[in-house]
NUMAR-639890 format. One record per residue (C-alpha): residue in three letters; x, y, z; residue number from 1. Coordinates in Angstrom, 1 decimal, m for minus. Example, Ala and Ser with C-alpha at 12.3 -4.5 7.8 and 13.67 -1.06 7.14 Angstrom:
REM residues 2
NUBA  residu       X       Y       Z  num
NUBA     ala    12.3    m4.5     7.8    1
NUBA     ser    13.7    m1.1     7.1    2
END
This chain:
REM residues 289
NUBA  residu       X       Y       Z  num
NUBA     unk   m46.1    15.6   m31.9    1
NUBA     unk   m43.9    18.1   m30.8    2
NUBA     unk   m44.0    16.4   m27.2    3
NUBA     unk   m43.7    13.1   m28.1    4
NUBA     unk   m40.2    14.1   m30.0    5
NUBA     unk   m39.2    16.1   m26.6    6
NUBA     unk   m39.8    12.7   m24.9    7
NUBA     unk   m38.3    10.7   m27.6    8
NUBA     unk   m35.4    12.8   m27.4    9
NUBA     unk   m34.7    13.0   m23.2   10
NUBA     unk   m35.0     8.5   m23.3   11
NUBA     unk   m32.4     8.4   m26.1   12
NUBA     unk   m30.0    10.6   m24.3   13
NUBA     unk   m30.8     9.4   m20.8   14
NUBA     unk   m30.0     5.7   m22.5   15
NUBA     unk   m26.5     7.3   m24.1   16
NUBA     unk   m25.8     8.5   m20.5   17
NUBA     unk   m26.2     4.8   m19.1   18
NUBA     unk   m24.1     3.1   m21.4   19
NUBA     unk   m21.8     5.5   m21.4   20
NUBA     unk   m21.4     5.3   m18.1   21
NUBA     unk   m21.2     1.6   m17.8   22
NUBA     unk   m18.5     1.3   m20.8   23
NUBA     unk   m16.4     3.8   m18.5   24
NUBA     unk   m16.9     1.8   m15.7   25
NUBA     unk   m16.3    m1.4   m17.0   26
NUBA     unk   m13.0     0.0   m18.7   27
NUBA     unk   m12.1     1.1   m15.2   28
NUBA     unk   m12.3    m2.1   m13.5   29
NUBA     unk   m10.6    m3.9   m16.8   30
NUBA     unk    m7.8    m1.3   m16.3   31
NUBA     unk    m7.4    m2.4   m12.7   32
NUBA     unk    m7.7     1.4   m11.3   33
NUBA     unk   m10.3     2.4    m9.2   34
NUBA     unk   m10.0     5.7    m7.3   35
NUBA     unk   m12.5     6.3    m4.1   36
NUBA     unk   m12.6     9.8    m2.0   37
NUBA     unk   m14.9     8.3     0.4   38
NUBA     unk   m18.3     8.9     1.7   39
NUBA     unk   m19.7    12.1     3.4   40
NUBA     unk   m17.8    11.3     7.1   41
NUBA     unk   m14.7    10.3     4.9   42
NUBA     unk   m14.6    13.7     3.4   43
NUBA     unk   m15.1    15.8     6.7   44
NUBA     unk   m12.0    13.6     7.8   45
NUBA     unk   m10.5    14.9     5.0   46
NUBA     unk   m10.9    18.4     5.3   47
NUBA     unk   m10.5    18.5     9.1   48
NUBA     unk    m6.8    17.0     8.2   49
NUBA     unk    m5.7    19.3     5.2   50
NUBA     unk    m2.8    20.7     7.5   51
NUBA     unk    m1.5    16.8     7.6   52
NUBA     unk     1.1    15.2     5.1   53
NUBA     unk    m0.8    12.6     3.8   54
NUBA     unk     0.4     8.8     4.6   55
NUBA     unk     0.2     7.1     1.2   56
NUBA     unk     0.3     3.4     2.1   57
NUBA     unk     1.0     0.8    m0.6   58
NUBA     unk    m0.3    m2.4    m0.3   59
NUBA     unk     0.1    m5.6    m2.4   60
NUBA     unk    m2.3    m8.5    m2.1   61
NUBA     unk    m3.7   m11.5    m3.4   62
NUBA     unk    m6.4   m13.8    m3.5   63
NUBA     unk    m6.7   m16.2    m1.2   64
NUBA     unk    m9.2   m17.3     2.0   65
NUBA     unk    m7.7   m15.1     4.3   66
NUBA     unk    m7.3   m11.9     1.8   67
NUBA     unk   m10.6   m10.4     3.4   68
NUBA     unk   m10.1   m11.0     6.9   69
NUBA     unk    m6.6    m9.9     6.4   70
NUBA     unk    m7.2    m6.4     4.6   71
NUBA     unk   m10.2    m6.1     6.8   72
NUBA     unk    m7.9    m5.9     9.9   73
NUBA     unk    m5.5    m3.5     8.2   74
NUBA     unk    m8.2    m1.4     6.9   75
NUBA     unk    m9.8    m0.8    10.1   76
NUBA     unk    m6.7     0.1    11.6   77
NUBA     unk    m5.8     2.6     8.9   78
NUBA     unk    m9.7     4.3     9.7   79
NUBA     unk    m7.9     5.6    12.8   80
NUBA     unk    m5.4     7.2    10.8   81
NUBA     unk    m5.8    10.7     9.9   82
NUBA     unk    m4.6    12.0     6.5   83
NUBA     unk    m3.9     8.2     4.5   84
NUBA     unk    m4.6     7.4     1.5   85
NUBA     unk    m4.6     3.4     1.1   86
NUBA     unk    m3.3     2.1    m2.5   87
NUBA     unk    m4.4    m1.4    m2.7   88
NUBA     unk    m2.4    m3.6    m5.7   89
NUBA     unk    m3.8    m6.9    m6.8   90
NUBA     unk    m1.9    m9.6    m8.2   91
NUBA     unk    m3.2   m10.3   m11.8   92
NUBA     unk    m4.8    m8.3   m14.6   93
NUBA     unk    m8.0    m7.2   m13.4   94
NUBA     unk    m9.4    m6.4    m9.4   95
NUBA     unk   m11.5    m8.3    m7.6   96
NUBA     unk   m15.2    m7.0    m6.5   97
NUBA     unk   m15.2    m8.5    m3.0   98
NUBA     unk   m12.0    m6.2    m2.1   99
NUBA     unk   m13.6    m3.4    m3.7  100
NUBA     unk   m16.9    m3.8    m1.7  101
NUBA     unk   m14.6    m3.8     1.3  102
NUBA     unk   m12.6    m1.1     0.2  103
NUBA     unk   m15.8     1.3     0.0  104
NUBA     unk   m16.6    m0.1     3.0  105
NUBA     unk   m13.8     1.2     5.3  106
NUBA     unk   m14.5     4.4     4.1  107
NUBA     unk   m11.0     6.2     3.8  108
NUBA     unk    m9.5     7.3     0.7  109
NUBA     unk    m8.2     4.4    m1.8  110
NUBA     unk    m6.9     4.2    m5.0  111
NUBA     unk    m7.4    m0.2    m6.1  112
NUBA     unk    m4.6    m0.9    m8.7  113
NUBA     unk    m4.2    m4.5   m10.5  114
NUBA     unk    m0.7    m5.7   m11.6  115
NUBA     unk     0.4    m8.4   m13.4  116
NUBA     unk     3.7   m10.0   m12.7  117
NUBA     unk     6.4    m9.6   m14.4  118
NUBA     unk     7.9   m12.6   m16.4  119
NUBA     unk    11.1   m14.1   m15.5  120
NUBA     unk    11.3   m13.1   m12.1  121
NUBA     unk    11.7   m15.6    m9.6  122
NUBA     unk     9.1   m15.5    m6.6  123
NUBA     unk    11.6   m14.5    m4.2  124
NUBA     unk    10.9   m10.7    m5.6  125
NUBA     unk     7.5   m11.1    m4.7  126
NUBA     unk     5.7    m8.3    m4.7  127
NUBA     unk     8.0    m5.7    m7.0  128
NUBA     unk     5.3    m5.4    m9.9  129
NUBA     unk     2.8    m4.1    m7.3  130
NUBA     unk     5.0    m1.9    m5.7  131
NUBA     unk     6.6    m0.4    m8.6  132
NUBA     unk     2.6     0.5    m9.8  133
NUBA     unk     1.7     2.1    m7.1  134
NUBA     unk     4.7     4.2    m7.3  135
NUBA     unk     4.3     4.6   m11.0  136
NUBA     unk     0.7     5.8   m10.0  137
NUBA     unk     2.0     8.5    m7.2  138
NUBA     unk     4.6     9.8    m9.7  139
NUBA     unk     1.3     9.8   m12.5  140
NUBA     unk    m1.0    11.3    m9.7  141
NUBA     unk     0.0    13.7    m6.8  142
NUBA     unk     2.1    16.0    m6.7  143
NUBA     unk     5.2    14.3    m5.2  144
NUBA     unk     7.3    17.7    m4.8  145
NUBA     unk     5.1    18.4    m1.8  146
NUBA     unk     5.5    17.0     1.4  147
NUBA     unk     4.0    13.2     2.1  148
NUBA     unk     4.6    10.0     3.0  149
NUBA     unk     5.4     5.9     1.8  150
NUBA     unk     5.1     3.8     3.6  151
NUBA     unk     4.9    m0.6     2.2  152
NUBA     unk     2.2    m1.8     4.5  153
NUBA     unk     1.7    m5.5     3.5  154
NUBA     unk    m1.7    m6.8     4.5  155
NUBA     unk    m1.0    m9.2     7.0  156
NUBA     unk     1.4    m7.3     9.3  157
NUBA     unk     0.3    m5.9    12.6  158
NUBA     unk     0.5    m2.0    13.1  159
NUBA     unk     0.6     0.3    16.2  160
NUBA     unk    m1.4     2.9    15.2  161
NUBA     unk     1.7     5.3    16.8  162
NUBA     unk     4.0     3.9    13.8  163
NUBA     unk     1.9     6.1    12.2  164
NUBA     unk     2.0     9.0    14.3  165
NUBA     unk     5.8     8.3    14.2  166
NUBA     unk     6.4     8.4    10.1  167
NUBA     unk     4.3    11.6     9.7  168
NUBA     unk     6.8    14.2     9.5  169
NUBA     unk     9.5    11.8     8.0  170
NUBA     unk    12.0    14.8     6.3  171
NUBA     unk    13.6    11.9     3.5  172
NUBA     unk    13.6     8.5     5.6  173
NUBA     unk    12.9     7.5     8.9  174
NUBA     unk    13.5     4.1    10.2  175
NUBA     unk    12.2     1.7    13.3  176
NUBA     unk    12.6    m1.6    14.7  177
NUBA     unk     9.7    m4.4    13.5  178
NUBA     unk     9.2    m7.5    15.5  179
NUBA     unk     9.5   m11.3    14.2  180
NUBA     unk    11.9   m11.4    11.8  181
NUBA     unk    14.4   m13.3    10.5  182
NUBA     unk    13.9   m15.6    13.1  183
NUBA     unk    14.4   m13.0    15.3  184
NUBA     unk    12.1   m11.6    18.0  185
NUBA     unk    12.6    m7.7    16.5  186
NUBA     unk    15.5    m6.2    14.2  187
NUBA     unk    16.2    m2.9    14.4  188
NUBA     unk    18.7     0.4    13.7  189
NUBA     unk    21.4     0.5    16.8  190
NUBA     unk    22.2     4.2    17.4  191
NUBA     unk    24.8     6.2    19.2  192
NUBA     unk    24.4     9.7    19.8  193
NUBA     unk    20.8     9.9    18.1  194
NUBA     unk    22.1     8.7    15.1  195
NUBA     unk    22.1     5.4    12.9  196
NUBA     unk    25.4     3.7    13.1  197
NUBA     unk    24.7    m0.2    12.4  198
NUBA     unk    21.6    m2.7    12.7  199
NUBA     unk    20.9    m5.4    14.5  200
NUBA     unk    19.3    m7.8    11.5  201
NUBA     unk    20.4   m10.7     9.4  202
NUBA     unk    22.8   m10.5     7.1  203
NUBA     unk    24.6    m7.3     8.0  204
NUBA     unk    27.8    m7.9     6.1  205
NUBA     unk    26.6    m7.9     2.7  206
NUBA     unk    23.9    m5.2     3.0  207
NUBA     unk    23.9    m1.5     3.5  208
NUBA     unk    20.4    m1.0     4.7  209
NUBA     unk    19.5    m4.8     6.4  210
NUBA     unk    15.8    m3.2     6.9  211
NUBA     unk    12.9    m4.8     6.7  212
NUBA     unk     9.9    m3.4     4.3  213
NUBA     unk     7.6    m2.4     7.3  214
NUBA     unk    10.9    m1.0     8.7  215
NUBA     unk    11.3     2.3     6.6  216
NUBA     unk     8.8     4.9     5.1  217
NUBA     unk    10.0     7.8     2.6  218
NUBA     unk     8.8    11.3     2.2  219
NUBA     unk     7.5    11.7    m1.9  220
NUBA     unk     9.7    14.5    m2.2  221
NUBA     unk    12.6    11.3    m2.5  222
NUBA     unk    10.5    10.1    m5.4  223
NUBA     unk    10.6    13.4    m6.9  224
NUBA     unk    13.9    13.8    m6.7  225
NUBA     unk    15.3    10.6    m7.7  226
NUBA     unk    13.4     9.4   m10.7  227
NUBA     unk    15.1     6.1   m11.1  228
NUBA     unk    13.9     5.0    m7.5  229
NUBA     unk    12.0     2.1    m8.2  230
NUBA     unk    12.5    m1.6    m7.8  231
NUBA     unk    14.5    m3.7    m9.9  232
NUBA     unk    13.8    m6.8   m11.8  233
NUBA     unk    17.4    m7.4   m10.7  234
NUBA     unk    17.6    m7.1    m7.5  235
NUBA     unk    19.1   m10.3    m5.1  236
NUBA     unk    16.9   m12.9    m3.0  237
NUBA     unk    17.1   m10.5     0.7  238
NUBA     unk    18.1    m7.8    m0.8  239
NUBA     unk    15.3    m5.9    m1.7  240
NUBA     unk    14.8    m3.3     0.4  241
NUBA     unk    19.0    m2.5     0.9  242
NUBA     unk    19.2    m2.3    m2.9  243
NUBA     unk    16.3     0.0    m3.0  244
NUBA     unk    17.2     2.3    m0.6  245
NUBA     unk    21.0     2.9    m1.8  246
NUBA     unk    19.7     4.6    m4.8  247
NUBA     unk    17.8     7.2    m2.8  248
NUBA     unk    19.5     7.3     1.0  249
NUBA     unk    23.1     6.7     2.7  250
NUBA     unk    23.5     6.0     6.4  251
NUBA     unk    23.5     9.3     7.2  252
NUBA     unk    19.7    10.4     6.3  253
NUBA     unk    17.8     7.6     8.1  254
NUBA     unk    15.5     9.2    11.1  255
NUBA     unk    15.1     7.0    13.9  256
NUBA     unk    11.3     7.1    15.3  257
NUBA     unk    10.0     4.6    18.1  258
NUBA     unk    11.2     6.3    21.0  259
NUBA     unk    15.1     5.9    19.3  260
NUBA     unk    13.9     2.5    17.7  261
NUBA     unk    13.3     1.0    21.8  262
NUBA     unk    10.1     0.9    20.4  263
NUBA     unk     8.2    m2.3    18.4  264
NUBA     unk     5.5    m0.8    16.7  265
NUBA     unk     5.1    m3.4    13.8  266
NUBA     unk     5.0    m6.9    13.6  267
NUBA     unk     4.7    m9.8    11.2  268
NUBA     unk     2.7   m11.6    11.3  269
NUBA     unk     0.6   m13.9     9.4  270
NUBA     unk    m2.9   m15.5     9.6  271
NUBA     unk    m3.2   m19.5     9.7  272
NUBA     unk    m4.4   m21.1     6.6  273
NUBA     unk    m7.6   m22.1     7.9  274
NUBA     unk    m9.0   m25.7     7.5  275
NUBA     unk   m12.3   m25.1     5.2  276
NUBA     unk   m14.6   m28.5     4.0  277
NUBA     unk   m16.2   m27.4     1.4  278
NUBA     unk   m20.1   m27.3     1.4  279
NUBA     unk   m22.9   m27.0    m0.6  280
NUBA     unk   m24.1   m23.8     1.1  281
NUBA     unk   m22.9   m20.4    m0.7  282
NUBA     unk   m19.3   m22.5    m1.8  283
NUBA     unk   m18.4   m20.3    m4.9  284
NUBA     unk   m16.0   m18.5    m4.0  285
NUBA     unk   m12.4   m19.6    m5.1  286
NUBA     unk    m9.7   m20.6    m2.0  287
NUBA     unk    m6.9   m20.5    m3.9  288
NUBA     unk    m4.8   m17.7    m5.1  289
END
């Protein structure tokens, strides 16, 4: 009898375990956060690289045919990166299990954020509600008084993996030149004497910092030390990333990497909307954002 209680007992608790365990999970994905610290080579890389700053790169997406093949190229890319931690925002309320099956996949550290976007913003501040999550998340999660890095890495750029290299030891802001922009073949910081005097970029007039959001990446101690650093529902079509940065920097702090920005290291780019029949073969998966 005695035994049969014992029993009783250890398949009533193992079943509490198991549903316990999928509520918690289940509330995770609902939440949109999903944290990752990677598989067994993932943490050797780890601990080989505690001497690093860490790169956190912040990274909004959506869904759409070419999310996978996107993130896919950016994620193998970042696997050659020592010491990064990958935050992956999706647009909407909840994530999506295809990117998270991907995300494991990679194997580097991750943290998979949802965001939904905020009302009464026009589309030409795409992107802010992500951004302002994952830095919600840093400020709620690492120690930002310690030296790191920030770096806005959208998912369909191309990256040198020595922009990298180059943004490690960024001291408050360091700056490059990034290819195809504007309708321009690169834009970049113009310096004399090692420092940053002016840009070559559209719309120099009417902006303080005409950089583009692959052109820049922050140490977290800014973050720390400038709470309100964040972006702005209010902020003006093309002025993003100027109104941004003249809460935290002046002329005066930006670091110029790439070889004294001679250097393109990043590119936009973006992938052709591919021209997909639909079929009757394994055709359940949406197209559309």
């Amino acid at each position: 009898m005695a035994t049969t209680s014992a029993a009783q007992v250890s398949v009533i608790a193992v079943f509490i375990i198991c549903v316990g365990c999928y509520f918690l999970y289940s509330n995770v994905l609902s939440s949109g956060v999903l944290y990752y610290g990677g598989q067994m080579s993932c943490t050797k890389r780890v601990e080989q690289n505690q001497h690093l700053p860490i790169i956190y790169v912040i990274t909004p997406t959506y869904k759409r045919l070419t999310q996978i093949p996107e993130l896919t190229r950016l994620g193998n890319t970042l696997r050659n990166v020592p010491a990064v931690h990958w935050v992956v925002v999706e647009e909407g309320n909840q994530t999506l299990e295809e990117v998270r099956h991907l995300l494991m996949k990679i194997d580097i550290q991750f943290t998979y954020l949802s965001a939904t976007r905020y009302k009464h913003v026009p589309n030409t501040l795409k992107g802010i509600h992500q951004r302002n999550k994952a830095i919600f998340w840093l400020r709620n999660n690492i120690d930002i008084s310690k030296d790191g890095v920030v770096y806005f890495a959208d998912d369909d750029n191309t990256y040198d993996l020595e922009i990298f290299t180059e943004m490690r030891y960024t001291k408050k802001i360091s700056v490059w030149p990034v290819g195809f922009v504007s309708k321009k073949k690169y834009q970049t910081p113009i310096l004399e004497n090692g420092k940053v005097v002016k840009f070559d970029a559209w719309n120099t007039k009417h902006r303080q910092f005409p950089i583009d959001m692959a052109g820049f990446a922050l140490n977290t101690k800014t973050f720390y030390l400038n709470d309100d650093l964040y972006f702005r529902r209010t902020f003006q079509k093309g002025y993003q990333e100027s109104s941004f940065l003249e809460i935290c920097c002046t002329l005066n702090d930006l670091e110029p990497k790439a070889n004294g920005c001679t250097k393109v290291l990043v590119w936009h780019t973006k992938t052709k909307d591919p021209l997909v029949y639909r079929s009757s073969y394994n055709d359940t998966e949406s197209d559309t954002e």
